[in-house]
mmCIF file of the N, C-alpha and C atoms, coordinates in Angstrom:
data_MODEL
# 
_entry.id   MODEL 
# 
loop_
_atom_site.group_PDB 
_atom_site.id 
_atom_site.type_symbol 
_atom_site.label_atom_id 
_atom_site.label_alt_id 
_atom_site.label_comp_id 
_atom_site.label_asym_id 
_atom_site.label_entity_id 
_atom_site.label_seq_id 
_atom_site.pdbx_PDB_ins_code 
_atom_site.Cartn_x 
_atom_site.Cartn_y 
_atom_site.Cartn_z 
_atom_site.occupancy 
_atom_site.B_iso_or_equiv 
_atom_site.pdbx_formal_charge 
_atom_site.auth_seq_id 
_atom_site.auth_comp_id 
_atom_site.auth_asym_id 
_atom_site.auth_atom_id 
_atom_site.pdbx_PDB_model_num 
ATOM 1   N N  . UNK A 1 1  ? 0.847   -1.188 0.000  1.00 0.00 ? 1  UNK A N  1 
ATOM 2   C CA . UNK A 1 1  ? 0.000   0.000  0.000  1.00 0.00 ? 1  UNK A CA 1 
ATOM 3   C C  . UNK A 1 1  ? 0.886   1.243  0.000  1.00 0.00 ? 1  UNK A C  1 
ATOM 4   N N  . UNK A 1 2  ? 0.521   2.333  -1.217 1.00 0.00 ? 2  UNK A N  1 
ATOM 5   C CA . UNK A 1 2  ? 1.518   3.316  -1.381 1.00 0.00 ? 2  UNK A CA 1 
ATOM 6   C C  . UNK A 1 2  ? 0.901   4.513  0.246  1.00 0.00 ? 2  UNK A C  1 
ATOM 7   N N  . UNK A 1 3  ? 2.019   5.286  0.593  1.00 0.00 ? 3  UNK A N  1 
ATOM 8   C CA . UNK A 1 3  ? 1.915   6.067  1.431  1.00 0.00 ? 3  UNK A CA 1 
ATOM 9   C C  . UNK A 1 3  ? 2.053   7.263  1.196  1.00 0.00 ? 3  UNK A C  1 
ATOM 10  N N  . UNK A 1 4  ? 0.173   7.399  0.310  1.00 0.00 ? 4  UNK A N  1 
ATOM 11  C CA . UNK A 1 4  ? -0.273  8.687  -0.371 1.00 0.00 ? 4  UNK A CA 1 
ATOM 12  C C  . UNK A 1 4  ? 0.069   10.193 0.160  1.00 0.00 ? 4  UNK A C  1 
ATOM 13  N N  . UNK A 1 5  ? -0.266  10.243 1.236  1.00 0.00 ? 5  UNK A N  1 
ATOM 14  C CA . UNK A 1 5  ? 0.321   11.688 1.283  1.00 0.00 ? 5  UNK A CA 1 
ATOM 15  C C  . UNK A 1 5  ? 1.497   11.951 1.661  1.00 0.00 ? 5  UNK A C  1 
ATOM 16  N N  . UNK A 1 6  ? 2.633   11.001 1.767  1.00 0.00 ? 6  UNK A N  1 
ATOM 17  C CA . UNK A 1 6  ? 4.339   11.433 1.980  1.00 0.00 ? 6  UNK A CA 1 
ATOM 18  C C  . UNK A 1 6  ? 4.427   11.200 0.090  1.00 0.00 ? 6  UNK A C  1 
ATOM 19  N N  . UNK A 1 7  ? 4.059   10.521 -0.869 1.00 0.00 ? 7  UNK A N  1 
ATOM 20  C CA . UNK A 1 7  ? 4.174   10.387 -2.345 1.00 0.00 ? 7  UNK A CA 1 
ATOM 21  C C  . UNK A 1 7  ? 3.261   11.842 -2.447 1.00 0.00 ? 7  UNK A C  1 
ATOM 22  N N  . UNK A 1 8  ? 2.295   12.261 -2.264 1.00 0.00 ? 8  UNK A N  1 
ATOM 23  C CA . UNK A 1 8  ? 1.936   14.013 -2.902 1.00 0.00 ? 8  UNK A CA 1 
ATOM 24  C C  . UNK A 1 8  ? 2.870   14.610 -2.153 1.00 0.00 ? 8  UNK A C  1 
ATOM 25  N N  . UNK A 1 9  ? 3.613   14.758 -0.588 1.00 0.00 ? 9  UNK A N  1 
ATOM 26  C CA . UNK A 1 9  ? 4.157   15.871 -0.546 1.00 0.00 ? 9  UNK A CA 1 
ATOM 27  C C  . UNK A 1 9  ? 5.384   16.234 -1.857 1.00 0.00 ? 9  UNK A C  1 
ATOM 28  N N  . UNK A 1 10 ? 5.956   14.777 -1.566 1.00 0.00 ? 10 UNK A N  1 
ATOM 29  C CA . UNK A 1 10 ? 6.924   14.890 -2.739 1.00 0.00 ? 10 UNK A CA 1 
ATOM 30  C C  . UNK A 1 10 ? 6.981   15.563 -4.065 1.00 0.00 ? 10 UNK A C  1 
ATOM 31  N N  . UNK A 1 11 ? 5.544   14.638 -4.932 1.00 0.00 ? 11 UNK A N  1 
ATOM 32  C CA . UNK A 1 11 ? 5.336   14.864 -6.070 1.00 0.00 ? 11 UNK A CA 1 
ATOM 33  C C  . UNK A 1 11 ? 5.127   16.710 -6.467 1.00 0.00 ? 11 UNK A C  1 
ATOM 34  N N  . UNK A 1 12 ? 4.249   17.136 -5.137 1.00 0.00 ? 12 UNK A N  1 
ATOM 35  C CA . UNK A 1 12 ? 3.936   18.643 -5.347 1.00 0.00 ? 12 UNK A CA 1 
ATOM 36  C C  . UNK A 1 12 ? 4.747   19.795 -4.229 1.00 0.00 ? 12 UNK A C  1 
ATOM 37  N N  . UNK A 1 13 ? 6.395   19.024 -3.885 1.00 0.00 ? 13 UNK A N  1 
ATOM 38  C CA . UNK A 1 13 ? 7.375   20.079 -3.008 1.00 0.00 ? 13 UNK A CA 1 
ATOM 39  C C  . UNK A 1 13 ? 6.573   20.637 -2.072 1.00 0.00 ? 13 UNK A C  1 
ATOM 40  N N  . UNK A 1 14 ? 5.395   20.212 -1.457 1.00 0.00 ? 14 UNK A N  1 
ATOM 41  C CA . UNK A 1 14 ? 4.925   20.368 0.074  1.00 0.00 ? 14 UNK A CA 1 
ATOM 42  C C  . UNK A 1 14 ? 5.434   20.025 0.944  1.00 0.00 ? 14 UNK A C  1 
ATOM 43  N N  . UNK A 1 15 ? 5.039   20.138 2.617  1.00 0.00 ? 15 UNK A N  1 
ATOM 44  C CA . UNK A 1 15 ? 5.768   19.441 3.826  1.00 0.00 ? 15 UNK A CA 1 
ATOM 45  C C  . UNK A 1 15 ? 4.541   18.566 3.598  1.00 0.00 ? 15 UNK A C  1 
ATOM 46  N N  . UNK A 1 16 ? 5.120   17.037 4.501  1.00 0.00 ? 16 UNK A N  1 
ATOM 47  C CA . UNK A 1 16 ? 4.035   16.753 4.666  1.00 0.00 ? 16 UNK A CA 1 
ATOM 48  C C  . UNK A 1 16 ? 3.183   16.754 5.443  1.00 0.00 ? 16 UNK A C  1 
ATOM 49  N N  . UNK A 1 17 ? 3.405   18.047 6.624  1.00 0.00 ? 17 UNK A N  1 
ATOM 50  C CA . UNK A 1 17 ? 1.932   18.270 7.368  1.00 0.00 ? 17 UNK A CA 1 
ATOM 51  C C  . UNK A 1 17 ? 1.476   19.383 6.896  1.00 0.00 ? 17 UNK A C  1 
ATOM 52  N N  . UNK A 1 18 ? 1.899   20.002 5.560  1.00 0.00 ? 18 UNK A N  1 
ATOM 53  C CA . UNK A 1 18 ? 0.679   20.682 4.857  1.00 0.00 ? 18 UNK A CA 1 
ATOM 54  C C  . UNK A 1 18 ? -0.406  19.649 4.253  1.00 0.00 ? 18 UNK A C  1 
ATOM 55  N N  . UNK A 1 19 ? -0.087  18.529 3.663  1.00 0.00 ? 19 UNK A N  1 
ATOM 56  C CA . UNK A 1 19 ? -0.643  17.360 2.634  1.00 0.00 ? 19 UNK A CA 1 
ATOM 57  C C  . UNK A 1 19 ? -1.674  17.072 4.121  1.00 0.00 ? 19 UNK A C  1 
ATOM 58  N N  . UNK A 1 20 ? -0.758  16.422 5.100  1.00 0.00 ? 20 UNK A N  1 
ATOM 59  C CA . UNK A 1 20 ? -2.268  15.782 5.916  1.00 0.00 ? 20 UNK A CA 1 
ATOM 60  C C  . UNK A 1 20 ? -2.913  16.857 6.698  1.00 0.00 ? 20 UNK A C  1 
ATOM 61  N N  . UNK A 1 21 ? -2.515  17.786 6.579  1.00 0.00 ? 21 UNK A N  1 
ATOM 62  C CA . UNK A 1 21 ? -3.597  19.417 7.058  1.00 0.00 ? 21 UNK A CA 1 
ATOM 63  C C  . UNK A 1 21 ? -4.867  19.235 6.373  1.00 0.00 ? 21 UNK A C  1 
ATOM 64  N N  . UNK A 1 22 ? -4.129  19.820 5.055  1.00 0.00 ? 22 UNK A N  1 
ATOM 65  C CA . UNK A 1 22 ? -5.258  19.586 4.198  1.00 0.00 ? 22 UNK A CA 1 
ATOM 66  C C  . UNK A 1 22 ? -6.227  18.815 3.589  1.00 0.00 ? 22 UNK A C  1 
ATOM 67  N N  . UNK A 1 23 ? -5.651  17.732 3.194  1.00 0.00 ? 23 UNK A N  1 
ATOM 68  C CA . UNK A 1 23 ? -6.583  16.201 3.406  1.00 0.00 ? 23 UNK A CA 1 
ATOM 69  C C  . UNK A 1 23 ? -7.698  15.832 4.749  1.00 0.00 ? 23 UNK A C  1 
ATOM 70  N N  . UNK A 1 24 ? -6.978  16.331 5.862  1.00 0.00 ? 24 UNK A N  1 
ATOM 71  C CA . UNK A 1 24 ? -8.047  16.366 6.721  1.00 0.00 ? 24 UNK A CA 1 
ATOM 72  C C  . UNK A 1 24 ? -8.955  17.481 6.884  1.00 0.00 ? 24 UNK A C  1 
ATOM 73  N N  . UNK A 1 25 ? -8.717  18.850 6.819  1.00 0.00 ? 25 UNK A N  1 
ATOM 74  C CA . UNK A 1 25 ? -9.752  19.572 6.381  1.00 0.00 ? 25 UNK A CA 1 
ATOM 75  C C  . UNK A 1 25 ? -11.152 19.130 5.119  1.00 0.00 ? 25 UNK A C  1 
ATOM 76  N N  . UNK A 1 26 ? -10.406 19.220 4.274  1.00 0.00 ? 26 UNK A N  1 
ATOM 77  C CA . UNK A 1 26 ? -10.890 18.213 3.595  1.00 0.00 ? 26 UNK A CA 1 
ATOM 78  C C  . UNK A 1 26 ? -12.136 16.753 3.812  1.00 0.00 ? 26 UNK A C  1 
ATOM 79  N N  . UNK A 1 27 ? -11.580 16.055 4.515  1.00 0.00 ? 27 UNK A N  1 
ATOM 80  C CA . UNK A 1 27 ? -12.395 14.897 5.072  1.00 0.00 ? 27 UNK A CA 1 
ATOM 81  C C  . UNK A 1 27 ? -13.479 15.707 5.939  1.00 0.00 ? 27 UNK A C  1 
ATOM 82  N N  . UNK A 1 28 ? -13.391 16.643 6.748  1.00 0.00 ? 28 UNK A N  1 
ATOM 83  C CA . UNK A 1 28 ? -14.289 17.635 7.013  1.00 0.00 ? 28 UNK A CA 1 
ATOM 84  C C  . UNK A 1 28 ? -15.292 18.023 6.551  1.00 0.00 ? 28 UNK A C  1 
ATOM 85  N N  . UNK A 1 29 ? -15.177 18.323 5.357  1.00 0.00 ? 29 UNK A N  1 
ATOM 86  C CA . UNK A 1 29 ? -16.121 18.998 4.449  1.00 0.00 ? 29 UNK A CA 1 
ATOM 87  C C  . UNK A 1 29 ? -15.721 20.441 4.001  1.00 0.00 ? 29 UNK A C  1 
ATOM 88  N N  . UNK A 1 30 ? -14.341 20.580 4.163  1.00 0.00 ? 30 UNK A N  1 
ATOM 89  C CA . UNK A 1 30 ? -14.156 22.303 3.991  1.00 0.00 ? 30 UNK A CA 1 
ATOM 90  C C  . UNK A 1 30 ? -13.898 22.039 2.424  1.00 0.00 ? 30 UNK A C  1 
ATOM 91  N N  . UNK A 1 31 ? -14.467 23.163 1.729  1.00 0.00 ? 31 UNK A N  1 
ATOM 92  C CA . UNK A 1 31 ? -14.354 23.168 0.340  1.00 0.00 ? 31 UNK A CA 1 
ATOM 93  C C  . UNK A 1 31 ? -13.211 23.935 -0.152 1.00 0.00 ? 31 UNK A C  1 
ATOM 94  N N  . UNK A 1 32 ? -12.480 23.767 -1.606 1.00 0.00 ? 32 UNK A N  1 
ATOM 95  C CA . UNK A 1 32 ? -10.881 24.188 -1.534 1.00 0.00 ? 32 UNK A CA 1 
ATOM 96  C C  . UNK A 1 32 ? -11.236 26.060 -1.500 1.00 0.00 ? 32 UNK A C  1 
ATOM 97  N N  . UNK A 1 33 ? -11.991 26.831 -1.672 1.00 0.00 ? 33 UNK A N  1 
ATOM 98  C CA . UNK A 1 33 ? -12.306 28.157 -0.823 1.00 0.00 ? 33 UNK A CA 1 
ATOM 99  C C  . UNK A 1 33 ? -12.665 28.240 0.111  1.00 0.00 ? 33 UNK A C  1 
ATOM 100 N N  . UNK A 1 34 ? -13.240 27.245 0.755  1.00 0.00 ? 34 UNK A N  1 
ATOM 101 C CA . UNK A 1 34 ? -12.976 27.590 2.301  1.00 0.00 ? 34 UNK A CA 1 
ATOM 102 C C  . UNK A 1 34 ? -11.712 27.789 2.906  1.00 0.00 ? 34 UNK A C  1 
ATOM 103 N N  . UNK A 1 35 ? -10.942 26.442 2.463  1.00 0.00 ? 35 UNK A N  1 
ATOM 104 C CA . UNK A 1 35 ? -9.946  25.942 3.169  1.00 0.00 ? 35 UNK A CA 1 
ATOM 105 C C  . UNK A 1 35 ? -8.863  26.815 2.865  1.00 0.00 ? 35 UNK A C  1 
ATOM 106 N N  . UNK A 1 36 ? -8.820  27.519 1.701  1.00 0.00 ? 36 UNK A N  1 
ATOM 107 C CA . UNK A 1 36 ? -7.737  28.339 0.986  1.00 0.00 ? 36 UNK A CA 1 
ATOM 108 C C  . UNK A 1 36 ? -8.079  30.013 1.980  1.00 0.00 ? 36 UNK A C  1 
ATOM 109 N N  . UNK A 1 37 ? -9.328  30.148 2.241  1.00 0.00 ? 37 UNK A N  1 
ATOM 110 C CA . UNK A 1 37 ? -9.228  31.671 2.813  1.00 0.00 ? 37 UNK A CA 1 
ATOM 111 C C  . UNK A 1 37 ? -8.712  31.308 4.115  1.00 0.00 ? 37 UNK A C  1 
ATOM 112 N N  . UNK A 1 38 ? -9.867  30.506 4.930  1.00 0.00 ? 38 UNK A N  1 
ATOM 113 C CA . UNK A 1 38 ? -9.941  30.495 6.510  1.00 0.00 ? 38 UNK A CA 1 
ATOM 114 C C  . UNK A 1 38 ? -8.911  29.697 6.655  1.00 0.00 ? 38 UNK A C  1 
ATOM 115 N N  . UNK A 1 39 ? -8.195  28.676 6.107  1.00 0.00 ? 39 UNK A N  1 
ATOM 116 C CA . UNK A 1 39 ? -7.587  27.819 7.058  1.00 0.00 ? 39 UNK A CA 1 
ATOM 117 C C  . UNK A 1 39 ? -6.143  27.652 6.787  1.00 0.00 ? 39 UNK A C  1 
ATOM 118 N N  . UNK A 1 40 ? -6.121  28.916 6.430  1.00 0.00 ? 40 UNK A N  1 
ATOM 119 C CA . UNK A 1 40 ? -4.362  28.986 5.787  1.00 0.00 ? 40 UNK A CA 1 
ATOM 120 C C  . UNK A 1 40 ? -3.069  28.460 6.485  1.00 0.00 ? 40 UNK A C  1 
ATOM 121 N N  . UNK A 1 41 ? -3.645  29.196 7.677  1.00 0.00 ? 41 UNK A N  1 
ATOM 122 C CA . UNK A 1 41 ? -2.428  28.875 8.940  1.00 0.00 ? 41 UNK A CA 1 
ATOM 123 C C  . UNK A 1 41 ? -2.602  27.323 9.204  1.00 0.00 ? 41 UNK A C  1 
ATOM 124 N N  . UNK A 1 42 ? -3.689  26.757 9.259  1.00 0.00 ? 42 UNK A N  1 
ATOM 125 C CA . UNK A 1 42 ? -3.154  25.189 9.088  1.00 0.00 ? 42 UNK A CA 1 
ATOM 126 C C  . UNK A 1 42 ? -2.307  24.201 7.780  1.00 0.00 ? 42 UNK A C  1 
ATOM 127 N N  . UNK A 1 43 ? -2.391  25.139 6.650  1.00 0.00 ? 43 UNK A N  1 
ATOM 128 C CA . UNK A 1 43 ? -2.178  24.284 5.345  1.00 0.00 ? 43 UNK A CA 1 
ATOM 129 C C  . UNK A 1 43 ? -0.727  24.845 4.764  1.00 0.00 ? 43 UNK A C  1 
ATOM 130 N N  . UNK A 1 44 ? -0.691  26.445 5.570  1.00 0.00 ? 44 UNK A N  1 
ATOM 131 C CA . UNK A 1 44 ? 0.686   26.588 5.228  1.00 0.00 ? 44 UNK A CA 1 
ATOM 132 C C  . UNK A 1 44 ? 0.609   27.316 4.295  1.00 0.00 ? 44 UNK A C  1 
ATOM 133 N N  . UNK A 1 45 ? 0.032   28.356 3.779  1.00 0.00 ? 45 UNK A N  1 
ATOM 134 C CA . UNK A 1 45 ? -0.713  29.526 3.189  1.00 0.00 ? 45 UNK A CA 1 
ATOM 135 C C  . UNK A 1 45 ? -1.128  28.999 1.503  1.00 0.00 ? 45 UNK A C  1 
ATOM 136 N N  . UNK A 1 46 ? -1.320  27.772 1.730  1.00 0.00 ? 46 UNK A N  1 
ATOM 137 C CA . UNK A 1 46 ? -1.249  26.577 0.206  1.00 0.00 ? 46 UNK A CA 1 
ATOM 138 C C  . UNK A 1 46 ? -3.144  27.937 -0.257 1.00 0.00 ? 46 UNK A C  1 
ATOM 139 N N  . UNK A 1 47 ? -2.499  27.596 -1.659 1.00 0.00 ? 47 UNK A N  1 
ATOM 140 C CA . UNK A 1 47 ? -3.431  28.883 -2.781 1.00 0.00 ? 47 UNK A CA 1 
ATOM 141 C C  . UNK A 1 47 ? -4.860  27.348 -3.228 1.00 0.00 ? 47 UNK A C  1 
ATOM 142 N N  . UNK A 1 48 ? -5.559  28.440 -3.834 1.00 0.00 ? 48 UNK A N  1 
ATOM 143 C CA . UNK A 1 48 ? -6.561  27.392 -4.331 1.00 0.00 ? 48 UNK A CA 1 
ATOM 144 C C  . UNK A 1 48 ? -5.786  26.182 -4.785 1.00 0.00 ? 48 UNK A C  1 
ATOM 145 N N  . UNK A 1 49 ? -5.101  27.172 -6.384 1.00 0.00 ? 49 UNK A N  1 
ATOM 146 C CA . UNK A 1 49 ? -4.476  26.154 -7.007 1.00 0.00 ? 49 UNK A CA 1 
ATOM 147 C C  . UNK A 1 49 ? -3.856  24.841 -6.536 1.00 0.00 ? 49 UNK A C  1 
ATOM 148 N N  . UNK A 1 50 ? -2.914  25.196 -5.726 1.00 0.00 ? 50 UNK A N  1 
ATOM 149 C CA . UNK A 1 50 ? -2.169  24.045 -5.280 1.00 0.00 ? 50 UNK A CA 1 
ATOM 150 C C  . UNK A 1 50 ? -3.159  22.971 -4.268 1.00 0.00 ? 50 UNK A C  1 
ATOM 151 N N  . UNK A 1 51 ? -3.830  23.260 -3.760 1.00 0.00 ? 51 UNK A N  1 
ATOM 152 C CA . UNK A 1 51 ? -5.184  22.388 -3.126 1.00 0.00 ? 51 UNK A CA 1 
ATOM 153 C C  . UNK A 1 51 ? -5.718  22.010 -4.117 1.00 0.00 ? 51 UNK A C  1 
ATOM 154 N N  . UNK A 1 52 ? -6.192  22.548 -5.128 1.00 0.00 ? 52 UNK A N  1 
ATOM 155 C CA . UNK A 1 52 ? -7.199  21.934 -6.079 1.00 0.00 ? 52 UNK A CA 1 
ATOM 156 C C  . UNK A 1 52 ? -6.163  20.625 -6.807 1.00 0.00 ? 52 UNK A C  1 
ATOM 157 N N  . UNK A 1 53 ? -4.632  21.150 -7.162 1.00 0.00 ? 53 UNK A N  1 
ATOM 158 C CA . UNK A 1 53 ? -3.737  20.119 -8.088 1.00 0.00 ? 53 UNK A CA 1 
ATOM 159 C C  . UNK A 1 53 ? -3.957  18.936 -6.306 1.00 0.00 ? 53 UNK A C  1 
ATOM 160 N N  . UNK A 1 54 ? -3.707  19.168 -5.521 1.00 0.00 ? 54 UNK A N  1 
ATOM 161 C CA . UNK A 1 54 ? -3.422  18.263 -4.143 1.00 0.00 ? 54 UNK A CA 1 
ATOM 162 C C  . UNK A 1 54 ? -4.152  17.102 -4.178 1.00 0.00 ? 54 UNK A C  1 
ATOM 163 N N  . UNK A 1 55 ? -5.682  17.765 -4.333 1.00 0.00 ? 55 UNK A N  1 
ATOM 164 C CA . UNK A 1 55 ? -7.009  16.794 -4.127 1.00 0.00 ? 55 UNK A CA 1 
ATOM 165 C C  . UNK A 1 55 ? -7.396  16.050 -5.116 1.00 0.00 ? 55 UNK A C  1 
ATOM 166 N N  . UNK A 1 56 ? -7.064  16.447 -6.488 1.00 0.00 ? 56 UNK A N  1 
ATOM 167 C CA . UNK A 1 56 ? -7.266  16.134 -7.733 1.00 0.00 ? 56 UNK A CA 1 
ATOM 168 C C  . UNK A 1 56 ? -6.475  14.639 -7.751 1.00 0.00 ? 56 UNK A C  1 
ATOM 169 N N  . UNK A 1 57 ? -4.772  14.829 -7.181 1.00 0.00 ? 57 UNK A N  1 
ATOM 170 C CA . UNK A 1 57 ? -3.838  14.093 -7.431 1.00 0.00 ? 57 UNK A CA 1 
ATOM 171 C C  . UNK A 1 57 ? -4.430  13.114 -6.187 1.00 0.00 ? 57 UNK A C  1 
ATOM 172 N N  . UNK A 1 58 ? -4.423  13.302 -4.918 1.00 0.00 ? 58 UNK A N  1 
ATOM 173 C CA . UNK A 1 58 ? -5.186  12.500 -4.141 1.00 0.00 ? 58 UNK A CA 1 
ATOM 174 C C  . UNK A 1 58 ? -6.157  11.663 -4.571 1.00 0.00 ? 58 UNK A C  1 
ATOM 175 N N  . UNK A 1 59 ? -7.031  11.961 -4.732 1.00 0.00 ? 59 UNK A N  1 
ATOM 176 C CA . UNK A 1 59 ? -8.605  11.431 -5.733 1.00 0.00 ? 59 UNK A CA 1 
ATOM 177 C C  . UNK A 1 59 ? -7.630  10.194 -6.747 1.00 0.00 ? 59 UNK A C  1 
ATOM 178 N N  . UNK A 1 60 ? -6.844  10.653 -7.742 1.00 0.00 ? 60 UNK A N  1 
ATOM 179 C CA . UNK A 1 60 ? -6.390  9.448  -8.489 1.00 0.00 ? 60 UNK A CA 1 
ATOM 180 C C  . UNK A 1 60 ? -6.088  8.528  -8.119 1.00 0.00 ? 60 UNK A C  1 
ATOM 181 N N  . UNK A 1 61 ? -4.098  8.821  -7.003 1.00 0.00 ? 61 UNK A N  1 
ATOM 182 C CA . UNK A 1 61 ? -4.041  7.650  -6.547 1.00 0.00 ? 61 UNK A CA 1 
ATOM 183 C C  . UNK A 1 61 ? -4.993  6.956  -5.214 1.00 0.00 ? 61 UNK A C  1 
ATOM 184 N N  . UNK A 1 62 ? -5.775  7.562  -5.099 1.00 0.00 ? 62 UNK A N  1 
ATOM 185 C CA . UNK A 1 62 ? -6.394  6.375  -4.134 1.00 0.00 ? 62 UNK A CA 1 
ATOM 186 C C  . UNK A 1 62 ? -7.344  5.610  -4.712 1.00 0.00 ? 62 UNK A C  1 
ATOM 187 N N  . UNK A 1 63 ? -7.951  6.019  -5.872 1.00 0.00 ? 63 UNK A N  1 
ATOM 188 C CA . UNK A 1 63 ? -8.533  5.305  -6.848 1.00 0.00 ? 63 UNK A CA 1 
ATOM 189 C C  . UNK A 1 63 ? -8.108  3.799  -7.650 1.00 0.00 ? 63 UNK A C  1 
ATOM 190 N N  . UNK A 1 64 ? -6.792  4.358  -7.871 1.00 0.00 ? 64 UNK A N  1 
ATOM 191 C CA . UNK A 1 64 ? -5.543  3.477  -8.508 1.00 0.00 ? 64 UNK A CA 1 
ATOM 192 C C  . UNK A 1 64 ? -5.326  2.573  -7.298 1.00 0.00 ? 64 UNK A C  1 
ATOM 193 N N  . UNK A 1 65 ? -5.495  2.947  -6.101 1.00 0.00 ? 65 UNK A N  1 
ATOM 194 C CA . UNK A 1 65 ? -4.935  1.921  -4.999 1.00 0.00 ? 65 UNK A CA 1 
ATOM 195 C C  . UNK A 1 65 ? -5.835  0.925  -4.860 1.00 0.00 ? 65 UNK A C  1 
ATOM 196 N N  . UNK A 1 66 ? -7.357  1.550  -5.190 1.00 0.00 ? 66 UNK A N  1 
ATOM 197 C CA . UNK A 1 66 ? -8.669  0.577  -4.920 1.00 0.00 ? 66 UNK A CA 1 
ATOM 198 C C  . UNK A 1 66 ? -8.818  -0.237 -6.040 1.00 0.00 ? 66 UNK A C  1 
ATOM 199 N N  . UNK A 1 67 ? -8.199  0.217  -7.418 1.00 0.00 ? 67 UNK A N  1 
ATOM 200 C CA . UNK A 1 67 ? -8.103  -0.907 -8.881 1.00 0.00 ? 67 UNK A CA 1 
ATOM 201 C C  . UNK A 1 67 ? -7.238  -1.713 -8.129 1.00 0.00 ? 67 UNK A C  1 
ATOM 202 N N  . UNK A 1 68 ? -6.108  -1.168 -8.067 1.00 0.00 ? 68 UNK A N  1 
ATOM 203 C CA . UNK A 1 68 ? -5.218  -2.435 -7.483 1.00 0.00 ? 68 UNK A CA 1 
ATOM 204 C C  . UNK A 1 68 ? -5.284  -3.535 -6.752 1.00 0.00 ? 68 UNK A C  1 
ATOM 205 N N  . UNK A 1 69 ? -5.930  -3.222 -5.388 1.00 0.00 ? 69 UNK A N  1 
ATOM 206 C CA . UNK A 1 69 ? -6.735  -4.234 -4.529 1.00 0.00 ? 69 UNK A CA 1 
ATOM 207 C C  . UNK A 1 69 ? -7.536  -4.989 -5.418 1.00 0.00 ? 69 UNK A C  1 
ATOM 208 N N  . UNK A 1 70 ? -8.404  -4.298 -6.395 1.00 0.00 ? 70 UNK A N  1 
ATOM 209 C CA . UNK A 1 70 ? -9.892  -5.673 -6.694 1.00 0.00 ? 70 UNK A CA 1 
ATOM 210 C C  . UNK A 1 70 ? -9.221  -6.311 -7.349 1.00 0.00 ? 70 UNK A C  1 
ATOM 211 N N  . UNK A 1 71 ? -8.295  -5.769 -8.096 1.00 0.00 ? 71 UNK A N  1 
ATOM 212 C CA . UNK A 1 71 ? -7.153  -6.804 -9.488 1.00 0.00 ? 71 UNK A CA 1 
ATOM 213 C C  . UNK A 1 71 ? -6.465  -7.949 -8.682 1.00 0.00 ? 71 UNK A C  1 
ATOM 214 N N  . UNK A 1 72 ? -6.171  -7.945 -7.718 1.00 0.00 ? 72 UNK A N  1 
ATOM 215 C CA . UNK A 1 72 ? -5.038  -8.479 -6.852 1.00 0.00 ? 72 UNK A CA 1 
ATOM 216 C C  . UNK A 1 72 ? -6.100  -9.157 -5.893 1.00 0.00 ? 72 UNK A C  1 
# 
């Protein structure tokens, strides 16, 4: 099992307690303008953009992780 958010900090030069900041906001329900105005100081002043590329890239590989499992 890949260890998705230390592979996004990498892939997108984040720390990775911006990646699980935001992922857990996220699991929350904060939407990437919420999370981009109000919750900066937790994410590390991360812009829409880079949340939107974050969640986008998130969303794939965990997708890819769940093909993998049913294949296997």
């Amino acid at each position: 099992m890949l260890d998705i958010p230390k592979l996004l900090s990498q892939e997108l030069s984040l720390q990775p307690r911006q990646v699980t900041a935001a992922l857990e906001l996220r699991a929350d329900g904060g939407t990437i303008p919420f999370i981009a105005r109000y919750r900066k100081e937790k994410t590390g002043e991360m812009d829409e953009t880079q949340l939107r590329n974050l969640f986008d890239r998130f969303d794939y590989l965990l997708e890819l992780e769940e093909r993998k499992e049913t294949i296997l």
